[in-house]
C-alpha positions as CSV (number, residue, x, y, z in Angstrom):
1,X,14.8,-79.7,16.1
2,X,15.0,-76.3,17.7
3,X,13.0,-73.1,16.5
4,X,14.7,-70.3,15.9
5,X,13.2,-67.0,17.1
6,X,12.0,-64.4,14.3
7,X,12.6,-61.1,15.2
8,X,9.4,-58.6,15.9
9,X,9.0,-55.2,15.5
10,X,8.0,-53.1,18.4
11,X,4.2,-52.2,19.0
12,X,3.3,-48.8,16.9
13,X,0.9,-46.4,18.5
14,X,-2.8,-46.6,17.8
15,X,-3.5,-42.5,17.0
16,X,-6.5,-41.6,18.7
17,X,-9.4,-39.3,17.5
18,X,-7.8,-36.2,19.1
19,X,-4.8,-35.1,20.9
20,X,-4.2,-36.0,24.3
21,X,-2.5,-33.1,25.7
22,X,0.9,-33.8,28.1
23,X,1.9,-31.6,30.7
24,X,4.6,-29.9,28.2
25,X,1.6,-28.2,25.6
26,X,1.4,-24.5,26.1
27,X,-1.4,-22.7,24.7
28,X,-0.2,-20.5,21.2
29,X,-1.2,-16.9,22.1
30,X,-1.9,-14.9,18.6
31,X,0.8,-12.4,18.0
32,X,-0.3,-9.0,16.6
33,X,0.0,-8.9,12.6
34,X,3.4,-6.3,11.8
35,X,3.3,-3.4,10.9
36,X,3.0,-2.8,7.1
37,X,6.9,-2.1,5.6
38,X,7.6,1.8,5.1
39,X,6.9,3.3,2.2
40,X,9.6,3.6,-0.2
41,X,9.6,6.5,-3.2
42,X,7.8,5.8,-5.7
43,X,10.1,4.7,-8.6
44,X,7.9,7.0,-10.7
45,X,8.4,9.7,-8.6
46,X,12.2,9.7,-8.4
47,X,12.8,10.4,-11.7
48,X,13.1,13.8,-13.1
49,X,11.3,16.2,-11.2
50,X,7.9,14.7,-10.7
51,X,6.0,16.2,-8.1
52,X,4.5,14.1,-5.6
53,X,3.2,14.1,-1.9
54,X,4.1,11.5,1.3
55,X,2.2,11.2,4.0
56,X,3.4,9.2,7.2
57,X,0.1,8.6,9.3
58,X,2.8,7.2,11.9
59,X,4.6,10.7,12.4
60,X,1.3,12.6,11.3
61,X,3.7,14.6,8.8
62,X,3.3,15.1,5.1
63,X,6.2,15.5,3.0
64,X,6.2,17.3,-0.4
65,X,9.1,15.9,-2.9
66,X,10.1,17.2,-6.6
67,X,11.4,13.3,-7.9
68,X,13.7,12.6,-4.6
69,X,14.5,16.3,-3.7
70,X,12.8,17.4,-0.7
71,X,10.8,20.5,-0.8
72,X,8.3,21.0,1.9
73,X,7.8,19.0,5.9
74,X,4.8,19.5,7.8
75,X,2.4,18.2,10.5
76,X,-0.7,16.9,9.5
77,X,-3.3,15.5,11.5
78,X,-5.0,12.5,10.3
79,X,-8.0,9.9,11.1
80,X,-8.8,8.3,14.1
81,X,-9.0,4.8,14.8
82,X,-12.2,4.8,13.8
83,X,-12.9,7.0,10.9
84,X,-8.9,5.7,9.6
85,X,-7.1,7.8,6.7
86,X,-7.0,5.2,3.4
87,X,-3.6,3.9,2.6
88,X,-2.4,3.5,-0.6
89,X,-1.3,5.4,-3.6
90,X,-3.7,8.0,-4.8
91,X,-3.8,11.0,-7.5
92,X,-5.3,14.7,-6.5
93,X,-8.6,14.1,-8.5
94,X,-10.0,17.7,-7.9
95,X,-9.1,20.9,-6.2
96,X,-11.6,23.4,-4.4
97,X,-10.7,26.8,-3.1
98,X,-13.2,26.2,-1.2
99,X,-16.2,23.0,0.1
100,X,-18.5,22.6,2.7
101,X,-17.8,19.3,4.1
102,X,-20.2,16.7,6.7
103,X,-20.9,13.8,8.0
104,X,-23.3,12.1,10.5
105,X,-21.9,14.3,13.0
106,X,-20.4,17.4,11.6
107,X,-20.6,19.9,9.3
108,X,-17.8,22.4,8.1
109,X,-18.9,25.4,5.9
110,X,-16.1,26.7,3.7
111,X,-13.0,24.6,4.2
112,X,-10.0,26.2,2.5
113,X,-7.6,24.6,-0.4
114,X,-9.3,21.1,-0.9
115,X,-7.8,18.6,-2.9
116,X,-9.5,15.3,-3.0
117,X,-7.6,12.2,-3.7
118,X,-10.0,9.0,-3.1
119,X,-13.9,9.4,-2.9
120,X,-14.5,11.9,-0.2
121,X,-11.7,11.8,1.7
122,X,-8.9,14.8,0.4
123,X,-6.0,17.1,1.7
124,X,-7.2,20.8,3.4
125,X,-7.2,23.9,4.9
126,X,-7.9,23.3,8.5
127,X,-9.3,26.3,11.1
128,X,-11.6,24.8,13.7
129,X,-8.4,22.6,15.6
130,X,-4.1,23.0,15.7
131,X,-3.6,20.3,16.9
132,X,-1.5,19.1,14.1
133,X,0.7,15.8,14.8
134,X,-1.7,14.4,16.5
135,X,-4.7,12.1,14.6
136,X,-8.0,14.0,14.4
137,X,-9.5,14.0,11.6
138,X,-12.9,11.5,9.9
139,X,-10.1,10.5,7.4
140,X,-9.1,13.6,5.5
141,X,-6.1,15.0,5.8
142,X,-6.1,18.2,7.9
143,X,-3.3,21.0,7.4
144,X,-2.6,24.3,8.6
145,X,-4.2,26.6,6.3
146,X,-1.0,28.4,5.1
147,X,0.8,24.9,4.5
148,X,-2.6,23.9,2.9
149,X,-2.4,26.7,0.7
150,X,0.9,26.2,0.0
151,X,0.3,23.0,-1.0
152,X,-2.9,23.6,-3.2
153,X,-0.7,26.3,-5.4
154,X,2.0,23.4,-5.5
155,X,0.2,20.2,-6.4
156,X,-1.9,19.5,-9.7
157,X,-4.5,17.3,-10.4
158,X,-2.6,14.2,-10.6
159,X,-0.5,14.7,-8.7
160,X,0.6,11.3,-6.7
161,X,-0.4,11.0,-2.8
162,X,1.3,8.1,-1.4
163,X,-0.1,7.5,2.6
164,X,1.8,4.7,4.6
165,X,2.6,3.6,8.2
């Protein structure tokens, strides 16, 4: 009698405890996170004529809308990298003709036309820089004192402050 043959199945591979790398592996670099999404209206704010305040820390401008008219453009000047504006949706909490403002490293006797809108951080008068469009600020929100003013006669406490990329 003759055996017949039983077929086999090829060898598997053992794994091993770690990779062994080949000559194809290329490191992953980390890719920057994106940038958050622009901010859309709020769909509060677009109906009716609900006053409400946009600023783009991207284009250092703040735009002042009644629902989804337009009423008032302007440069701001925001915070720098390290002392950074908030982002988020706020309300105007309190207004102030006039504070004194400081920090570690400053201190700013009668700034006009304050509205705060998250702990100490708040939309103002500005007169010791014009260099609006450009970040400069320890997080507030620094205007030209006429748009400032403007703005102060405008808004009301409560009124919605929506800051975005």
């Amino acid at each position: 009698p003759t055996s017949t043959p039983t077929p086999t199945q090829p060898p598997t591979e053992t794994p091993t405890s770690s990779p062994i790398p080949t000559a194809t592996q290329r490191p992953v670099l980390p890719t920057a996170p994106p940038l958050p999404p622009p901010a859309t209206m709020s769909p509060l704010a677009v109906h009716g004529d609900v006053r409400w305040i946009d600023i783009d820390l991207t284009h250092q401008k703040l735009t002042a809308y009644e629902g989804s008219r337009l009423v008032r453009v302007g440069l701001v000047s925001t915070g720098l990298p390290y002392t950074p504006t908030p982002i988020g949706q706020f309300r105007v909490q309190i207004k102030l003709r006039y504070d004194d403002m400081s920090g570690s490293d400053y201190y700013l006797p009668n700034v006009p036309y304050v509205m705060y809108f998250y702990r100490g951080y708040g939309l103002h008068g500005t007169y010791w820089h014009g260099n609006f469009g450009h970040p400069m600020s320890h997080g507030c929100v620094n205007l030209p004192t006429p748009d400032a003013e403007w703005l102060f006669n405008w808004a009301e406490v409560g009124t919605l402050v929506n800051i975005h990329y």
